[in-house]
Each structure stands twice: as C-alpha cells, then as structure tokens.
N, C-alpha and C positions, 0 to 999 in steps of 0.2 A: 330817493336818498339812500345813500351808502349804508347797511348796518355797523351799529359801531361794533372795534376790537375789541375784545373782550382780555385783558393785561393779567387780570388777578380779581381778588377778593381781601376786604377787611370789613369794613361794618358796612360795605357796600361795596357794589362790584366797581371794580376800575377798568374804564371804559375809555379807549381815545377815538374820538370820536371824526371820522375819515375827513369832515368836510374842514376841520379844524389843525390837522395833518401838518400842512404845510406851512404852518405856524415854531416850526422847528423845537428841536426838544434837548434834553441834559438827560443821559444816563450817569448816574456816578458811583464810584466806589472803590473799596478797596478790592486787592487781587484773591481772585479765589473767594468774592463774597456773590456772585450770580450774576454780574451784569452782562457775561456774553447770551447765558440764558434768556436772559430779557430781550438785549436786542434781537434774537432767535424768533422767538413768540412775538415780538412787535412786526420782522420784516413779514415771516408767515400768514399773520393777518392781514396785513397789507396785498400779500401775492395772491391770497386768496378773493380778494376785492379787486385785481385787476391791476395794481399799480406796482412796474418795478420800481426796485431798489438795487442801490451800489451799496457794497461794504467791501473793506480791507480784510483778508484774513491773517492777523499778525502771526496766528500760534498754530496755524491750518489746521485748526478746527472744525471752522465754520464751514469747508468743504462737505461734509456729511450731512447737509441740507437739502442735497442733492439725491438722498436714500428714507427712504421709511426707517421710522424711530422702531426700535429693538425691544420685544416686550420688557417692559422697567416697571415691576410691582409697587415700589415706591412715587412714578408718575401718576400711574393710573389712579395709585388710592388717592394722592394729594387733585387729580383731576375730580373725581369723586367727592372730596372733602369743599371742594369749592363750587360744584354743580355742574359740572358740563357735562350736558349727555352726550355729545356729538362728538366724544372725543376718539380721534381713532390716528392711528401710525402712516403719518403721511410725506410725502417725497416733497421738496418745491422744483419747479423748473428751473435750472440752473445754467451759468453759464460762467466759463474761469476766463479767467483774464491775466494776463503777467508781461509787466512792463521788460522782465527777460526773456521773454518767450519759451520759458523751458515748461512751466505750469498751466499755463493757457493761449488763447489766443493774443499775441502780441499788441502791447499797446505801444501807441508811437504818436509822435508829436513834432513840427517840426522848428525847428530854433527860431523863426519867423513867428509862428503862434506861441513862443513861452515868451518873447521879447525881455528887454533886457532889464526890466525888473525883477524879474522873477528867477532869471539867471544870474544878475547878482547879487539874489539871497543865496544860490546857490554856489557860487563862488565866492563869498562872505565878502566881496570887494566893498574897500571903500569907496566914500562918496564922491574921491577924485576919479576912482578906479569906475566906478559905475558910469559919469560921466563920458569917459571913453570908450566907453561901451556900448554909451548910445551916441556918439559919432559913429562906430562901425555900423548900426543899423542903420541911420538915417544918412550916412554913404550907400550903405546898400540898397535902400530904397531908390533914390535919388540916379543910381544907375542900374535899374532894374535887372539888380543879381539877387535872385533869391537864394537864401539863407532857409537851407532843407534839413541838414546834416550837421555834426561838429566839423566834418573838412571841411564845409563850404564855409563856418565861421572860422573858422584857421586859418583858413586863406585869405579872408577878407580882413582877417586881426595883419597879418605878415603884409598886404597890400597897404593898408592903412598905414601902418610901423613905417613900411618904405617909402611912405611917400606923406610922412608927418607933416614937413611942412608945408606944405600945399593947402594938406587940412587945418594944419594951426590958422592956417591964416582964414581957413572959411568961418571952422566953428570952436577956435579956441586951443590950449594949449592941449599936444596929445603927445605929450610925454612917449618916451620909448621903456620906465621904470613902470608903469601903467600897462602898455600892449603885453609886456612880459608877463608880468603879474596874471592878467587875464590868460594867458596864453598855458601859463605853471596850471593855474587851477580846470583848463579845461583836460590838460593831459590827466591831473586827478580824477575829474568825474568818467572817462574813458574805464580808466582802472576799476571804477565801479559798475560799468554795466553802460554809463548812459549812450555810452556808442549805438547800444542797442536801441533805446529809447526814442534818440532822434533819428527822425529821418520819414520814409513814405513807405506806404501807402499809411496816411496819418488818424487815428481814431475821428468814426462819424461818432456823433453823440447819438444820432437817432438809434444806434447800434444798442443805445443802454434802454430803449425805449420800450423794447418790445413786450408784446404776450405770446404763451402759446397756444395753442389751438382751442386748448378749454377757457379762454379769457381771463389765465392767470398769469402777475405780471409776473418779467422773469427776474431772476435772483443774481442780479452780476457779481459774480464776487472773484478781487484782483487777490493773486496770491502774494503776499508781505511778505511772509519768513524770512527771504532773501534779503527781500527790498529794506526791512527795517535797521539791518547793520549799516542803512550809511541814512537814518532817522531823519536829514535835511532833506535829502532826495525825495524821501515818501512823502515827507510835509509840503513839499513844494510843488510835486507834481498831483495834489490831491487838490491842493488851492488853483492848479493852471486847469483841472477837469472842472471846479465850479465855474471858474472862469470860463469859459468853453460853453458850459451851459445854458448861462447867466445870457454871456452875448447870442448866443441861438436860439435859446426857446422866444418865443411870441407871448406876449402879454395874457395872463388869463383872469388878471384880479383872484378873487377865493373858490378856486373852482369844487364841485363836491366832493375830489377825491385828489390826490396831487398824482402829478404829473410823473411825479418819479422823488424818492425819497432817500436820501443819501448820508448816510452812518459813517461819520469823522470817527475811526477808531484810534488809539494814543492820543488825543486829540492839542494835551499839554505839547507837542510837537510842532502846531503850526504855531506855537505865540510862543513859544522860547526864545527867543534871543531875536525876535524877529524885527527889525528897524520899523519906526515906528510910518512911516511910509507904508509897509506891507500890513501891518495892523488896522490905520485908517482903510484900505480899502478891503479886507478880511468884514469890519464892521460894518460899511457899505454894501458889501456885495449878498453878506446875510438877511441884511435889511431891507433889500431889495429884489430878492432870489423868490422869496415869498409869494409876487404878484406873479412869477415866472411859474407855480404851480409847484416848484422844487422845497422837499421841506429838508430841512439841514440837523438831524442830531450827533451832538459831541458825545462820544464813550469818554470819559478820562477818570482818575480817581479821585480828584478834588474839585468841587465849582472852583478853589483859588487858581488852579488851574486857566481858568475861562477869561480873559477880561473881563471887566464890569461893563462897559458899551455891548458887549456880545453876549454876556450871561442874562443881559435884560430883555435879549430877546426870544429868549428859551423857555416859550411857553408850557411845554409838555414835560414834568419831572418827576424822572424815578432814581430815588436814588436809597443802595444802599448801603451795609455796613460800613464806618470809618471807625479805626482805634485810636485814642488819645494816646501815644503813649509818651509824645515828647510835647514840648509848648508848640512845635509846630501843627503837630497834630491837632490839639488842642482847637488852635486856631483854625483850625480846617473843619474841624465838627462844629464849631458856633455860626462860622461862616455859612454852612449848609443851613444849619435849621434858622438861620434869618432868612433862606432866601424863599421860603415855604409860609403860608397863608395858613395861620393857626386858629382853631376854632379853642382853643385853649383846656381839650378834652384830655392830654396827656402831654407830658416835655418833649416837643421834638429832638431838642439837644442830647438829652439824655435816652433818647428810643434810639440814636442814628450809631452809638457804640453798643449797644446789646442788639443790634437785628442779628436774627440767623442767618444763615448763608439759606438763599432762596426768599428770604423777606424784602421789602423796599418802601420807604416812605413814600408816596406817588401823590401827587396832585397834579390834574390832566384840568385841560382845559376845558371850559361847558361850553352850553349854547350862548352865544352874546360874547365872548372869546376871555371870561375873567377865568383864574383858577378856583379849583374847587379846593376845599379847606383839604390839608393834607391828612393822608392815612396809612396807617399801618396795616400792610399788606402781604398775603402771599400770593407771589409771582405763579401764573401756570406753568406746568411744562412745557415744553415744547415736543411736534408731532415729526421731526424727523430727526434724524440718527445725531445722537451725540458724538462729535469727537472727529477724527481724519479719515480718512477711502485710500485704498491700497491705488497705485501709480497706475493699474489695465483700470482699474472703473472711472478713474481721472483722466483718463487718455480714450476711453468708449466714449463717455460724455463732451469730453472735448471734439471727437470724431462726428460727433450724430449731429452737432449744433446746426442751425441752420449757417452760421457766417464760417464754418470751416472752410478754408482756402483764399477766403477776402485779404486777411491781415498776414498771413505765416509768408510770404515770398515779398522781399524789401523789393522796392521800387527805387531805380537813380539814377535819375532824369537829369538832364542837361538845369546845371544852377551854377552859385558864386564859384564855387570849385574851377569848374572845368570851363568856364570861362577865363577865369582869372590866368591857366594856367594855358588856355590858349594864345590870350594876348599875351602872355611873356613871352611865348614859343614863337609868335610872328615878330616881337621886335627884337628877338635875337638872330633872325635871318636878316633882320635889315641892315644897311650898311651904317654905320657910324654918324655918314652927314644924313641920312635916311631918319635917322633917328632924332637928330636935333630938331629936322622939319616935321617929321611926327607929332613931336612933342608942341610944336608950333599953330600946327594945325589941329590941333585936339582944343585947342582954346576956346571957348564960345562966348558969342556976346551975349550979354544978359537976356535979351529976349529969346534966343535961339536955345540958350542953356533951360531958361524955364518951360521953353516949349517940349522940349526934349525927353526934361523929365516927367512931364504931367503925360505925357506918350507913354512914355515905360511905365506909370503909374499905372492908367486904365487897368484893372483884371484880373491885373497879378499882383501887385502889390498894395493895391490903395487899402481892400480886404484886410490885410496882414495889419497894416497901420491903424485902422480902426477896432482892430481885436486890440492891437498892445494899446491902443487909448484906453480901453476899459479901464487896464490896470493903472493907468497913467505911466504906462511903459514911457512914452516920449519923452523925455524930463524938462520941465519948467526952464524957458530959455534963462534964466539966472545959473541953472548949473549946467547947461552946456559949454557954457564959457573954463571949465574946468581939463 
C-alpha cells in the first residue's frame, strides 16, 4: 500500500490517502489565497509515489516545478511548525506541453477525434448549425475521407455546400446559411492558433503516462498563458483530453494509486455557457473516469462554480479563503461550508472568510471512501521553485525530454483535403458530356452503396466514429433531420 500524502496540519494531519486519489477532488478559493500552492504540494506527492499528472499553467508559474525550491526561511519554519523532518528543496520531473508549440512539445488533435460536438461548443453554433455539422462528419465518414486538419474540414464544409442538395435529400435540410455560419467561425478559430492545434502527428495519451527513471511520475504541465485569451478553446480542448483518456485507458476499478491525476485549473470555464448536452456528458464522464484509474480535481474560486451533479462527486476538499463582500459572495461562502461534513467544533461559514492566505478548510476522504469531518488547516510548502524559469532552462528541459522530436514536425498525409481537390481536378478535364455520365455512373444501388461504405469504414474511420460516440458526437437521428 501506497503511503499517504501528507497536505498540511490542524488538529490532525491532512492526509490524502493514494488509494482514494482517484476519487476526484475541489480545490477552491479566492485569488491570491494559496490554492496554486496546494495544488503544488498535492501533484509533488503524488510524483513522488509514481503517478503522473496533467495541469494547465495559466499564470506560468507552475513551470518552476521543474527546479528545486530556493532556500525560503519562512517555508522551512512553517515545514517545521508542522513536523516534517524530510523536508528538503526538491525538483519534479517535468515535461511542457503547448497546444502552440512555441512553450512545449506540441499538442495536436485531429478534427476527426474532436468530432462535431465539441466543435460546436467551439464554434458556439446553433442547434440547426450543429446538426450540419454532423452531416459533414457522417458524409465524411461514409466516404472515407478523413477529417485531419481545419482544410480537410473546409473542404469537405465547401463539398457538402455544393452539393446540398444531394445531401438534403439523404439527411435532411443543409441549409447554405448554416455551411457559411460554420465555415465564418472556423476562419475565427485559425486566427487563434487552432490551425496549429489540429492536425498530425496527434497526442498519444500514453505520452502523459510516464515515470522517470527513479519511478516518479512525470509532471505534464501544458503551457495556458497564451491559450487562455480565447478561455472556450482551453475549456474545450481540456474536455476533448478527458475524453481521450476516458476512451483509452482499460478498466482498473480502485486501483492503490491512480493511473494519472489531472488538475482542471479555471475550471468555472468548462460549465459557463456550456449547452446542456456538453454538461450531461462532462457529468458522465467524471463519474465514470474514476474506474479508468484517472482522478479529476477542479481548481476554481467558487464550489458555485461546479454544478451540483459534478460537485457531488468531489470527494477530496480543500478549500480556501472567500470574501463576502457582495450578496453574491455571501452566497458563495454558505454554499462552501454546506458542502463540508461538520463535527460542529467551530463555524465553518464563518472560518472560510478569515483563513489566512496559506490556510484551507480540508476534508479528505478515509478508509471506507466517507469524508472526514472538516478542518482548519495549514497547507505545507511546497519542495520546488516557486514562480516562472527563464526561456534556456524551458527550452534545456524541453531538449532533454525523452518525446523530443515525436510531436515538433506536423505530419500531412493524404485526407479530405487533397482528395476532394483531386476529384475537382479530374472533372474539370472531363468533357462536358464526360461529366453528365460521370455523374451518372457515381450512382449506387443500395447494396453496392452500403458495401462500399463499410469498406471505407474498416480501420480508418470506424475508430474515429466510436471515439465521437463517447461524447455523443453522432446526434440523435431526430436532429439530423435539421
């Protein structure tokens, strides 16, 4: 059995306990009251037992995890004030990651595994608009063009448009006010980066899996700063990595140490505005990820933040300072100290606006998986470097990794694109009446059409189609008809 982490101290030590891990947890609070601290000292103990973790760095901080902590008089006494002799200034193995490839190893994804729910959250389309959206996938499946890149979906958007009604009459009305619509908001997300995003050679998850040599997990951490000026993007592509995960890893029920541990930081990001479609399966997939060995903690500043389907599954909570100063506030501090198991030793409501910056109400989970009555706590320090690393010990580290060279040179391979733009090229040499018999002869009988497709299916695309099942990419034949 695992030892447990050792988190802080109040009238007892606060301990999370490894085998219980995967049980997902709530860090909460206000800005500037400790909680990147916290999450710091949680992933450290964790690397130190073997198991990575992912975290976002919004404010690139958390880079300097990557260096021994800097002698800090004030750490050491408060390490001291809470007993730990073993305390000493340590480095985690680290590994960056950046969906722009300018900060880390490049993450990519390809429009095929974000499928078309999750692209349109990301293009905020309506429910007409999303419905044609999954025509363009389930043509593209159907004619086994895969969908790598934003041109290969451009093209197959401009394919679809021209040849509307062909498809109206397969799978419903597909609007030309629609392909457009989709077509505006992909040229927007270009302008943010996601050109970069999609495409090949596409994140292995086993990639976030590793240890190093000394059997400690490694520390993935994707650099945000950039990423969170367009806040939809990060939320989206953090949800399409659980997803990712959710469908890959192999079943482990509660194993003694989880699998890999992944820190939603902004986390009010993924449930803002988000249709309630992408919420039912946000609260599935948490509730599910768990037997997958993955434990899920939200950073954010309020539990109101959390939905209540997903707040109830946050067994592990640390949370600290909020100020009242408006009724919303208000409501945000009562909200907290209801969602904590009180032994009735002190006012939780009333503890959660006087913590000090470094304190946290915590109730962790025991043996038998209930919570332990909450307490007033101070957080340890944390054993490696607070704060950012200059751009050579970001770029050495990035250099030494062992995946250096895997992800940095894009891959772009024969897909919808250059297909699509083949057959225009051959029926513009054809002759005219070449063309009408083309079109004649493209026809299939039913059986010949479904043999066809289930051909193109095997290997390359049936994969794809059963990843965007997860999320219920495919949409319910009631709105296909849209």
């Amino acid at each position: 059995m695992s030892p447990p982490i050792l988190l802080g101290k109040g009238v007892s030590p606060i301990l999370l306990l490894p085998q219980l891990a995967n049980r997902h947890g709530l860090i909460a609070g206000a800005t500037g009251t400790g909680k990147t601290v916290t999450l710091r000292v949680i992933a450290e103990g964790l690397s130190r037992l073997g198991v990575p973790v992912f975290m976002a760095d919004v404010k690139g901080d958390l880079a300097g995890m990557a260096l021994p902590g800097e002698d800090n008089p004030k750490f050491l006494e408060r390490a001291q004030q809470l007993g730990v002799v073993d305390f000493a200034w340590r480095a985690s193995p680290v590994v960056f990651w950046d969906v722009l490839g300018e900060q880390g190893h490049p993450v990519r994804a390809t429009i095929s595994h974000m499928g078309p729910l999750l692209l349109s959250r990301l293009l905020n389309l309506n429910e007409t608009q999303s419905g044609v959206l999954s025509v363009v996938f389930k043509a593209a499946d159907e004619q086994g063009l895969l969908l790598l890149d934003l041109k290969d979906l451009q093209s197959m958007l401009q394919h679809v448009g021209e040849n509307a009604k062909q498809y109206s009459t397969t799978y419903g009305n597909v609007s030309a006010a629609s392909i457009a619509a989709i077509q505006r908001g992909l040229l927007g997300l270009a302008e943010q980066g996601a050109d970069k995003f999609f495409g090949e050679p596409a994140l292995n998850v086993d990639d976030l899996l590793r240890t190093d040599a000394a059997g400690h997990g490694m520390v993935n951490i994707l650099a945000a700063d950039k990423l969170m000026n367009s806040p939809k993007v990060y939320a989206t592509f953090l949800l399409w990595l659980l997803a990712e995960l959710f469908e890959k890893l192999p079943e482990v029920g509660d194993p003694e140490k989880p699998r890999l541990v992944f820190f939603f930081d902004e986390a009010h990001l993924l449930f803002s505005e988000a249709p309630k479609q992408v919420l039912e399966k946000v609260e599935q997939m948490v509730r599910l990820i768990r037997s997958k060995g993955v434990g899920v903690y939200f950073v954010t500043q309020s539990p109101l933040d959390i939905p209540d389907s997903v707040l109830g599954q946050l067994g592990n909570r640390v949370q600290h300072a909020l100020r009242a100063f408006t009724p919303r506030d208000q409501k945000s501090v009562k909200a907290a100290a209801q969602t904590f198991r009180s032994d009735g030793s002190f006012d939780v409501e009333e503890a959660i606006s006087q913590l000090a910056v470094g304190e946290a109400l915590c109730s962790m989970l025991v043996d038998g998986g209930s919570p332990s009555p909450v307490e007033r706590a101070k957080i340890l320090p944390p054993e490696s470097r607070l704060g950012a690393i200059s751009v050579d010990q970001r770029q050495a580290i990035i250099r030494s990794s062992g995946l250096f060279g895997q992800y940095e040179k894009v891959i772009d391979r024969e897909s919808a694109y250059e297909l699509l733009k083949a057959r225009a090229e051959a029926d513009e040499k054809k002759p005219a009446d070449a063309k009408e018999a083309g079109k004649t002869s493209r026809r299939q009988g039913p059986f010949e059409a479904m043999i066809t497709s289930a051909a193109r299916s095997i290997g390359t695309q049936i994969g794809h189609s059963l990843m965007r099942g997860l999320l219920g990419s495919l949409l319910p034949r009631k709105s296909r008809r849209k």
